[in-house]
GUGUDREN-225235 format. One record per residue: residue in three letters; x negated, y, z negated of N, C-alpha, C in turn. Coordinates in Angstrom, 3 decimals, decimal comma. Each point is the difference from the previous one (the first is absolute). Layout:
N
[ALA [X Y Z] [X Y Z] [X Y Z]]
...
END
This chain:
204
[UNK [-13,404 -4,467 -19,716] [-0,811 -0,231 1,197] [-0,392 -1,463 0,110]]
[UNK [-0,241 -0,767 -0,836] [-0,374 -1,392 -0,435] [1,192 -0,772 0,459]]
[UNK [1,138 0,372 -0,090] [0,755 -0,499 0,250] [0,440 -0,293 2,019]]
[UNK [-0,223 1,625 0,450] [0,071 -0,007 1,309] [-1,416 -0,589 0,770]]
[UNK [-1,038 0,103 -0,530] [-0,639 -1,253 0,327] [0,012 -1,584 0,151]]
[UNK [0,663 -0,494 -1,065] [0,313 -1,015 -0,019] [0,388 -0,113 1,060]]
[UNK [1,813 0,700 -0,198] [0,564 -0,416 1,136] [-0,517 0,516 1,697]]
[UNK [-0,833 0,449 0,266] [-0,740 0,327 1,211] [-0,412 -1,271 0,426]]
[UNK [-0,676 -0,810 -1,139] [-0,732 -1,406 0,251] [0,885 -1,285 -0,005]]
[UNK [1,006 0,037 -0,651] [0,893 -0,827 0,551] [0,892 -0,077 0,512]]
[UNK [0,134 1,053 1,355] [0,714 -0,346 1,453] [-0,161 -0,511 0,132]]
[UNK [-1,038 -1,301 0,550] [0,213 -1,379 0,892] [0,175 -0,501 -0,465]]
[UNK [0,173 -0,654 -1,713] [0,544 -0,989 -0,642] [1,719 0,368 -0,077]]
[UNK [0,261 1,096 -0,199] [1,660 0,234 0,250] [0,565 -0,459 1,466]]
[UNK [-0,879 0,387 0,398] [0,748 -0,424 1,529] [0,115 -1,701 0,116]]
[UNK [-0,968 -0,579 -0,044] [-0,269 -0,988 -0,187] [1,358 -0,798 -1,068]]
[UNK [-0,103 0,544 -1,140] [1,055 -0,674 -0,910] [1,395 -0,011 0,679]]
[UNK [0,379 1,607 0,374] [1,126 0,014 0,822] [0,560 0,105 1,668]]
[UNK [-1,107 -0,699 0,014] [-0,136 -0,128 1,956] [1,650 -0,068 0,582]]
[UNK [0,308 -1,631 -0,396] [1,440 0,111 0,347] [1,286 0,240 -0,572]]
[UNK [-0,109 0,056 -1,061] [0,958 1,303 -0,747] [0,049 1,336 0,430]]
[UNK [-1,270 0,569 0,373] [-0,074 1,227 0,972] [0,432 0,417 1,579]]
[UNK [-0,305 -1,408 0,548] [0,566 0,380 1,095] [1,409 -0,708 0,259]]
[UNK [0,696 -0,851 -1,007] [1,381 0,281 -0,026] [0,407 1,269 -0,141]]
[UNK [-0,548 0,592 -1,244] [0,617 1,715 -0,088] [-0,179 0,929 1,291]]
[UNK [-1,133 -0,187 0,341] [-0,461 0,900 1,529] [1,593 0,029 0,775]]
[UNK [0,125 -1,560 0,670] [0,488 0,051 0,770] [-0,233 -0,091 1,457]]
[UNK [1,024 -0,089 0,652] [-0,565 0,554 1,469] [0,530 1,111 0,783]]
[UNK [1,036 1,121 -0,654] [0,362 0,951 0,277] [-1,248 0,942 0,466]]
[UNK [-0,036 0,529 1,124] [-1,503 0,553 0,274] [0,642 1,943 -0,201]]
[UNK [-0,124 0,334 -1,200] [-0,203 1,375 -0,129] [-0,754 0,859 0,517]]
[UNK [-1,734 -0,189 0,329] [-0,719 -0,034 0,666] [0,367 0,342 2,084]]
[UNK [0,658 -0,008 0,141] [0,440 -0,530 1,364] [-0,610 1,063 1,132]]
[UNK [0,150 1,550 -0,745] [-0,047 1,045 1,062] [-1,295 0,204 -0,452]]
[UNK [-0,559 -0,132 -0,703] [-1,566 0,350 -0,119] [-0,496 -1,200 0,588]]
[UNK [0,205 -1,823 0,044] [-0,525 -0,819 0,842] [0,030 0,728 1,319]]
[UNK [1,099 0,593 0,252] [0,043 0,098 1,783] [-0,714 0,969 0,212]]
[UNK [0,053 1,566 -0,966] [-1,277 0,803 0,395] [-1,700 -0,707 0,210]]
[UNK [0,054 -0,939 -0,711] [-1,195 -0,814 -0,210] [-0,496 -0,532 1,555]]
[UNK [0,949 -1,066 -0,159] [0,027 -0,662 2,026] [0,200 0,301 0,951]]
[UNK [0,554 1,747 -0,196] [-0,299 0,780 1,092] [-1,119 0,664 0,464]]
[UNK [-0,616 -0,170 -0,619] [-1,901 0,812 -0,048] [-1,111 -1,337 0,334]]
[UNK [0,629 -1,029 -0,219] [-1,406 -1,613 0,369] [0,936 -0,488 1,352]]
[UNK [-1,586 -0,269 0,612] [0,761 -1,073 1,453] [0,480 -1,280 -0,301]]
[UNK [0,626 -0,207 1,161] [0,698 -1,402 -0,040] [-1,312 -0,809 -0,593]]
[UNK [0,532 -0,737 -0,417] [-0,818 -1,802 -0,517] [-1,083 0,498 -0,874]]
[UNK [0,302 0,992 -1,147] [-0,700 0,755 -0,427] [-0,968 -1,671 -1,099]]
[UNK [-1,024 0,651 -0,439] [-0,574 -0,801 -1,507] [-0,152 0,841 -1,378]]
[UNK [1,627 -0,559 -0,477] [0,019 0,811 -1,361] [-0,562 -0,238 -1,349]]
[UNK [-0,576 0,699 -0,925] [-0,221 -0,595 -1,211] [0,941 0,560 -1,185]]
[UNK [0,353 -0,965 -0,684] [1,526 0,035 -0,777] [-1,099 -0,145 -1,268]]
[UNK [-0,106 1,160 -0,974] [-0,947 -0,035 -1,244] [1,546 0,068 -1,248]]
[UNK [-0,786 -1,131 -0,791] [1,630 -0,151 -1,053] [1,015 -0,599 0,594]]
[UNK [-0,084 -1,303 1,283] [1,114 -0,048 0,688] [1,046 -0,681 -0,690]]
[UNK [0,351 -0,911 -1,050] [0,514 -0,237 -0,919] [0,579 -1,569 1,054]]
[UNK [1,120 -0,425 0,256] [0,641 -1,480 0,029] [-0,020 0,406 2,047]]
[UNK [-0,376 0,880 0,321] [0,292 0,862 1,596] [1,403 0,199 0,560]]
[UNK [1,092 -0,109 -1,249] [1,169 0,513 0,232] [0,183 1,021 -0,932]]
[UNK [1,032 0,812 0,294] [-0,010 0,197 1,547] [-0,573 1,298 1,363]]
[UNK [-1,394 -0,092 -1,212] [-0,471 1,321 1,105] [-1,033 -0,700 1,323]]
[UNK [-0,890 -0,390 -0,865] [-0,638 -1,330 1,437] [0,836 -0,278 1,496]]
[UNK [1,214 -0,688 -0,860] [1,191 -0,775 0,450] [0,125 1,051 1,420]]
[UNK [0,248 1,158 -0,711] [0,686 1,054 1,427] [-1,185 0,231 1,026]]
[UNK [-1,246 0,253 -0,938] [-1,209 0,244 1,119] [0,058 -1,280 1,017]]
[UNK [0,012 -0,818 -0,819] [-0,392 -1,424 0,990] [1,174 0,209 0,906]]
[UNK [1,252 0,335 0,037] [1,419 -0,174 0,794] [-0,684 0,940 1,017]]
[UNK [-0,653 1,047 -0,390] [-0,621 1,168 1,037] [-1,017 -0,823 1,142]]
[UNK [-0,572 -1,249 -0,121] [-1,291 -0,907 0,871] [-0,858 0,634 -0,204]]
[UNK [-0,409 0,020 -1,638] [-1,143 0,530 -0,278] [-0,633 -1,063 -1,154]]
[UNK [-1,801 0,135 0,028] [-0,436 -1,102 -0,376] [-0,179 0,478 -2,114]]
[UNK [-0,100 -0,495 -0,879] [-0,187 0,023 -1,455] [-0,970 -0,778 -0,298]]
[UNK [-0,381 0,609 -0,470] [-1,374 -0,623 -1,178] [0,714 1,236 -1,574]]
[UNK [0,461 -1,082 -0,498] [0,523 0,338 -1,358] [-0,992 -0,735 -1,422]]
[UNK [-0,088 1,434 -0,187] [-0,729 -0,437 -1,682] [0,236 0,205 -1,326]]
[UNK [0,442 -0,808 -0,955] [0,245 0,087 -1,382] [-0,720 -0,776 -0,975]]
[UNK [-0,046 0,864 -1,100] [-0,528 -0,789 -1,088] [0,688 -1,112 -0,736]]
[UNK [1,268 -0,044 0,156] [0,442 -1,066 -0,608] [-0,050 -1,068 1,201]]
[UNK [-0,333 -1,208 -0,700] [0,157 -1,332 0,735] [1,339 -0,470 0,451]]
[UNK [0,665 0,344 -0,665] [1,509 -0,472 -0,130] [0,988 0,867 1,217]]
[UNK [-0,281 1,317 0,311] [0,445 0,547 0,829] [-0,899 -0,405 1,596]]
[UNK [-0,810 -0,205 -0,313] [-1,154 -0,648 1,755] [0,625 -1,110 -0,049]]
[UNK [0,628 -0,885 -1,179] [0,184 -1,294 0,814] [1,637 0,138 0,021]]
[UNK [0,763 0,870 -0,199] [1,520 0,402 0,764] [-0,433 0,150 0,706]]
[UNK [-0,548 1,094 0,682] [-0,509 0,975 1,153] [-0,539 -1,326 0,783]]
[UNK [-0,892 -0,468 -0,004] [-0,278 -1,288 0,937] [1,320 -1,255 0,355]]
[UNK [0,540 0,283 -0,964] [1,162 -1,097 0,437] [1,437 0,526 0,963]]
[UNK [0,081 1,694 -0,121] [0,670 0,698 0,319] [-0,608 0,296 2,069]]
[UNK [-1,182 0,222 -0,238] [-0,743 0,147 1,258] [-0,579 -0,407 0,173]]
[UNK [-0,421 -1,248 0,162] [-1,330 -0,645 -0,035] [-0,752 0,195 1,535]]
[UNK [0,136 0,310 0,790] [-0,653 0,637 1,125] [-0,578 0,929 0,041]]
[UNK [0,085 0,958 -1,124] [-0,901 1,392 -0,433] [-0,973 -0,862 -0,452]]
[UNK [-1,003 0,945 -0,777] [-0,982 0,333 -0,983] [0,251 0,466 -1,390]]
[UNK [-0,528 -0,920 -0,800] [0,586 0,403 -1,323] [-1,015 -0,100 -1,225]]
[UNK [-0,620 0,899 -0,590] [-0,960 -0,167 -1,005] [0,083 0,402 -0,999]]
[UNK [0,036 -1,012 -1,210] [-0,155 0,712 -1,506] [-1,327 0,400 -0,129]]
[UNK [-0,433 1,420 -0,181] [-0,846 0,833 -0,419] [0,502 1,709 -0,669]]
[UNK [-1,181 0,252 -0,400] [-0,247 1,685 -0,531] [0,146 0,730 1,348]]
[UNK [0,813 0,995 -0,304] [0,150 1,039 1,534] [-1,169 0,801 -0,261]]
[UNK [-0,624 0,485 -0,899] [-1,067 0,652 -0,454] [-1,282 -0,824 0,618]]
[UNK [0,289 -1,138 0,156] [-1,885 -0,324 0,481] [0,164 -1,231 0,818]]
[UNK [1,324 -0,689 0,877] [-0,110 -0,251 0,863] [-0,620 0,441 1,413]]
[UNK [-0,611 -1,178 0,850] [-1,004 0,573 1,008] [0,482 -0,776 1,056]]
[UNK [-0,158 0,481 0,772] [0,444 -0,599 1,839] [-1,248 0,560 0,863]]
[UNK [-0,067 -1,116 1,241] [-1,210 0,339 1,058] [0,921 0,895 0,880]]
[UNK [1,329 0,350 0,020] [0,683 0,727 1,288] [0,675 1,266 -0,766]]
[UNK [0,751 0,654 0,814] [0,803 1,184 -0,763] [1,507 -0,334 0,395]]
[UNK [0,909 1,132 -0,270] [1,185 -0,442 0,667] [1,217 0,907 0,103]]
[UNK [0,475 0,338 0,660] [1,006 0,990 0,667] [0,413 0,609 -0,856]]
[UNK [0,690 -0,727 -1,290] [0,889 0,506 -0,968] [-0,686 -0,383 -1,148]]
[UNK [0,250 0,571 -1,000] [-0,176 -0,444 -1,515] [1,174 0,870 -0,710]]
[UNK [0,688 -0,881 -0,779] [1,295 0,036 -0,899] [-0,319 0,092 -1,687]]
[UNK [-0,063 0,734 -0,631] [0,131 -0,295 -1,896] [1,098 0,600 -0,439]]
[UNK [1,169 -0,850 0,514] [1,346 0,503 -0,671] [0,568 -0,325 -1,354]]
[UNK [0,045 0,456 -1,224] [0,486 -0,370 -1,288] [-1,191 -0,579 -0,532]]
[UNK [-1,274 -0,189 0,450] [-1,105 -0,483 -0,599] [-1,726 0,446 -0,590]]
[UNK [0,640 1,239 0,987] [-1,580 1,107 -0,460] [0,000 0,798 -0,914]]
[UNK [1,225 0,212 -0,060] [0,162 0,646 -1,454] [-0,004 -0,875 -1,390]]
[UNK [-0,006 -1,120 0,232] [-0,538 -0,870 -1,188] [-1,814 0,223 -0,620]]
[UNK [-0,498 0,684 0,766] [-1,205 -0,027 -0,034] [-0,222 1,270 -0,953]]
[UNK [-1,475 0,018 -1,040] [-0,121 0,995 -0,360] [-0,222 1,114 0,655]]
[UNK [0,077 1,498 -0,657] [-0,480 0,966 0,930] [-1,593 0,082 0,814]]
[UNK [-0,889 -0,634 -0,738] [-1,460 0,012 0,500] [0,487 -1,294 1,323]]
[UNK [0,207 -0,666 -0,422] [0,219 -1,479 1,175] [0,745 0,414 1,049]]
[UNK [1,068 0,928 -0,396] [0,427 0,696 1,127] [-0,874 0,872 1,027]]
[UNK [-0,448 1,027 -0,958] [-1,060 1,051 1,071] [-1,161 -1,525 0,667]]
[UNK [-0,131 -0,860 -0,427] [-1,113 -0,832 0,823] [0,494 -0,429 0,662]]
[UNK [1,129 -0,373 0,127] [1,211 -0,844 0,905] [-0,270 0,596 1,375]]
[UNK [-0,223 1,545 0,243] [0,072 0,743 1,295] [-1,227 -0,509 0,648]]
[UNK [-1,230 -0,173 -0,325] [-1,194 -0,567 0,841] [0,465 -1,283 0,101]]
[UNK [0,676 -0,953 -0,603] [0,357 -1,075 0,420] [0,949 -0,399 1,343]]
[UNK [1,015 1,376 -0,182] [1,211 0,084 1,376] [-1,067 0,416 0,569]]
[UNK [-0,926 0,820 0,272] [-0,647 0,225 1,708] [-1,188 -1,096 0,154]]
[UNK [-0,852 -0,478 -1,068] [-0,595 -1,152 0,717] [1,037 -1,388 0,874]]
[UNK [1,392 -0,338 -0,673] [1,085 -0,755 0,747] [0,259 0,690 1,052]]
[UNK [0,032 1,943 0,382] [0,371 0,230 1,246] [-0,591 0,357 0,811]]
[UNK [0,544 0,461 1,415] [-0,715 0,528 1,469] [0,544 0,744 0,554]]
[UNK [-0,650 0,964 0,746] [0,750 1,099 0,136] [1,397 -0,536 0,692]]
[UNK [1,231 1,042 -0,326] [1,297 -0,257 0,208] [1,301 -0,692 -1,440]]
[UNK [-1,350 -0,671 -0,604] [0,760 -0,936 -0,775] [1,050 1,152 -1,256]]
[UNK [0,858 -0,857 0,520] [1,302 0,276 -1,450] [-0,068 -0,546 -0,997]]
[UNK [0,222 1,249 -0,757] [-0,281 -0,232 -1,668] [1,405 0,405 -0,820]]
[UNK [0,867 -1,457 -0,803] [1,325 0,822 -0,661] [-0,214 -0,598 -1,320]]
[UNK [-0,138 0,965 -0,821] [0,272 -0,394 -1,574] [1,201 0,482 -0,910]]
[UNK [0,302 -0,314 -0,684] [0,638 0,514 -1,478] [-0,741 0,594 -1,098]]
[UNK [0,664 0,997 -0,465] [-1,107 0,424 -1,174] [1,198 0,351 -1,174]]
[UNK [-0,810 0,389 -1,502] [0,894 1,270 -0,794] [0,361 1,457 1,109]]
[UNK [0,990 0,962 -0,831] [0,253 1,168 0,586] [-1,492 0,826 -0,196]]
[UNK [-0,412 -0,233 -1,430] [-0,980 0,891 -0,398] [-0,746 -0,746 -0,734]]
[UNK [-1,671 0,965 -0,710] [-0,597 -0,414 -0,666] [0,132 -0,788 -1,239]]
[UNK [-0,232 -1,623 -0,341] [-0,089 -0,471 -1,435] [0,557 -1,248 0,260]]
[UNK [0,260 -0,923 -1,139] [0,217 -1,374 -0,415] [1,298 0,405 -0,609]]
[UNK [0,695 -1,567 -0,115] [1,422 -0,655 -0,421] [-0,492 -1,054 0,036]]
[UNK [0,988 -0,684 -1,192] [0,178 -1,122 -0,416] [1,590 -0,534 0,407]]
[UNK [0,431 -0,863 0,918] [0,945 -0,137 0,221] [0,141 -1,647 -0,575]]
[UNK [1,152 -1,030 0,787] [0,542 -0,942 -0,874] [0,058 -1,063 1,297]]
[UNK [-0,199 -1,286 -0,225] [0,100 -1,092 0,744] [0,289 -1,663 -0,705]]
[UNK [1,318 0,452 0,291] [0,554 -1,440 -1,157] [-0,320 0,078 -1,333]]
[UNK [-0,642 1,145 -0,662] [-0,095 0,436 -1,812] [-1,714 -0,202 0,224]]
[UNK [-0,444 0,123 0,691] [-1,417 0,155 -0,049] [-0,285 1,301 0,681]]
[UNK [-1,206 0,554 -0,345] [-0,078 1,696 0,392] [-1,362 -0,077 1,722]]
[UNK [1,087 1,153 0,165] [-0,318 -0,450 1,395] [-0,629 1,414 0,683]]
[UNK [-1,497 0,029 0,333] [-0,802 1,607 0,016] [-0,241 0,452 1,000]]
[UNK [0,508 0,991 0,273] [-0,222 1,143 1,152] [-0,545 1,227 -0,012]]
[UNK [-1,009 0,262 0,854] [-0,694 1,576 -0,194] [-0,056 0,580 1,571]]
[UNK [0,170 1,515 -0,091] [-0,054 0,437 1,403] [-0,821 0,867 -0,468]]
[UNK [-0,418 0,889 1,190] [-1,209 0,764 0,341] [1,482 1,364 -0,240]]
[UNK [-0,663 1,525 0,531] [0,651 1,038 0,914] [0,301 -0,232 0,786]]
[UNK [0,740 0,760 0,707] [0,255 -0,290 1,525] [-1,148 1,231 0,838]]
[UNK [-0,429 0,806 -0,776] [-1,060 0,727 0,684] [-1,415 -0,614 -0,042]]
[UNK [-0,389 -1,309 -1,174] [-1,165 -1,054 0,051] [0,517 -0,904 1,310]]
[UNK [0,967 -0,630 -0,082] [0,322 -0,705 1,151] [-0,739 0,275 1,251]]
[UNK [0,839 0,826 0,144] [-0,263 1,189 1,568] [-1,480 0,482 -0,035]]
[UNK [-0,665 0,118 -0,926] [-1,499 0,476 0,094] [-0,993 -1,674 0,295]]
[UNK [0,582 -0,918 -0,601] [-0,705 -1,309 0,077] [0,333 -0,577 0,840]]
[UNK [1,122 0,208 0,865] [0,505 -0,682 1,722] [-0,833 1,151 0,957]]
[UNK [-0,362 1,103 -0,091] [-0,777 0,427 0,263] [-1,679 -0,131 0,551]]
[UNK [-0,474 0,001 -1,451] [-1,032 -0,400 0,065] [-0,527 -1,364 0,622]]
[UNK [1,268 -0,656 0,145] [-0,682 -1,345 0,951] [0,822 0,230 1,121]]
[UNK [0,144 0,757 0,590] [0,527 0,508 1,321] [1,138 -0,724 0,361]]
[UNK [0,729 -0,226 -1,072] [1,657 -0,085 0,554] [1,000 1,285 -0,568]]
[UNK [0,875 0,132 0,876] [0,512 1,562 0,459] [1,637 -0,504 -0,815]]
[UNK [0,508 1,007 -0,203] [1,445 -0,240 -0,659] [1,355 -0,071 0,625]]
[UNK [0,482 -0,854 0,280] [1,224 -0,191 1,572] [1,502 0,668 -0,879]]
[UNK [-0,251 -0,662 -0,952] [1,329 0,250 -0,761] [-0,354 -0,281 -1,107]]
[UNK [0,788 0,643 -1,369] [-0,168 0,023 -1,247] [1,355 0,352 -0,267]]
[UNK [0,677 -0,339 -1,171] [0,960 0,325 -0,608] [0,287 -0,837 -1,460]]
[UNK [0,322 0,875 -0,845] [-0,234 -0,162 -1,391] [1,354 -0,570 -0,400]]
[UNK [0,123 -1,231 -1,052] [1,259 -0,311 -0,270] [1,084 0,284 0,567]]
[UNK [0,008 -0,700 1,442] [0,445 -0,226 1,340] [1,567 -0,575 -0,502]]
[UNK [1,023 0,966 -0,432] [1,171 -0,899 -0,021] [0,722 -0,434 0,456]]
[UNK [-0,241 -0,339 1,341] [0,256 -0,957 0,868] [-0,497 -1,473 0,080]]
[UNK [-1,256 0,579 -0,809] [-0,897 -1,537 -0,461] [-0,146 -0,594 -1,326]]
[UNK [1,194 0,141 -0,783] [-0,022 -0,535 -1,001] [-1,243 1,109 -0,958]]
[UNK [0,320 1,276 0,244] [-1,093 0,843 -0,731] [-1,333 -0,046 -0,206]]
[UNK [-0,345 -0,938 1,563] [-1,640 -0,536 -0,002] [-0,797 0,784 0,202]]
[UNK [-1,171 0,877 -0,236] [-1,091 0,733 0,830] [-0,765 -0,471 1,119]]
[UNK [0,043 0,188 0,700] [-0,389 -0,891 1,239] [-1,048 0,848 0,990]]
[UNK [-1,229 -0,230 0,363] [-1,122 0,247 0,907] [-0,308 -0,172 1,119]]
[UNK [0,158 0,095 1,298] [0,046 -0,626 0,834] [-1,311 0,841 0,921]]
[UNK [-0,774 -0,189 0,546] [-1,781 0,232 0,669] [-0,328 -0,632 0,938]]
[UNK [-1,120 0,620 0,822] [-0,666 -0,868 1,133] [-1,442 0,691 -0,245]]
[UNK [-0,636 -1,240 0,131] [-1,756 0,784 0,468] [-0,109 0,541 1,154]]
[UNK [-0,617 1,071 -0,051] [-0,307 0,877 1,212] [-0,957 -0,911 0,568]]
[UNK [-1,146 -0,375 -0,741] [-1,715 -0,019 0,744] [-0,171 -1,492 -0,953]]
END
């Protein structure tokens, strides 16, 4: 357990170490593609998205922005905000905690793709009052998660790299309780590179 702690606490220094070693590996092949478009089919034109974990903003940003939609992208590593700023510099781009970043406005969309599941399971269940103070009614909500309950230790350039998901019946009870409703769900989506993927709107 000492161990998956650790590595819980040093996600942002991994990212950080391998900012652009990482997003060489990424790529810009957008796997992602049919869940983006379920996404931008539910927000109006010239929407204001928030990209949580947005990493270098290729190439998922990249496509929103191709959509004429506005980004405010946030990561903890420095090194990926200042790709991401050099990549778009007409967005919004902030290195911070997605957990306790604050804004005076809300905004159409909010995105935590490949990045909320870095979070522990408690940081997760708090994560949900955080997506509805960012939203208003209508707003779209798409995440990634595990299939099921618990932690992994996975690998990033030989450094250990930590992921924990909730249930998918906690999920659905905690999008709930802050009054966003479930549009689509599908579990190790193999069409998506075996991603679990969330996709929500607030009712109220």
């Amino acid at each position: 357990m000492k161990n998956q702690f650790e590595s819980a606490q040093n996600i942002i220094e991994i990212y950080k170490k391998h900012a652009r070693a990482w997003t060489e590996l990424r790529g810009n092949f957008l796997y992602e593609k049919a869940w983006l478009d379920h996404f931008l089919a539910l927000i109006p034109q010239h929407s204001k998205i928030l990209d949580l974990g947005c990493g270098s903003g290729k190439p998922i940003a990249d496509y929103l922005i191709q959509h004429d939609h506005k980004i405010t992208g946030v990561d903890s590593s420095d090194v990926m905000i200042e790709m991401a700023r050099q990549n778009f510099p007409e967005q919004h781009w902030l290195q911070a905690d997605m957990r306790t970043i604050e804004f005076d406005h809300k905004f159409n969309a909010i995105l935590a793709w490949d990045s909320f599941f870095h979070l522990t399971p408690n940081d997760q269940r708090q994560m949900f009052s955080q997506f509805a103070r960012l939203a208003q009614q209508g707003t779209v909500l798409m995440f990634s998660s595990g299939p099921s309950h618990g932690e992994a230790i996975g690998d990033l350039f030989g450094d250990a790299l930590y992921h924990a998901s909730l249930a998918p019946e906690e999920y659905t009870a905690l999008l709930n309780d802050h009054s966003f409703q479930v549009i689509k769900m599908v579990i190790e989506d193999v069409e998506c590179t075996g991603h679990t993927v969330w996709l929500a709107q607030k009712l109220y």
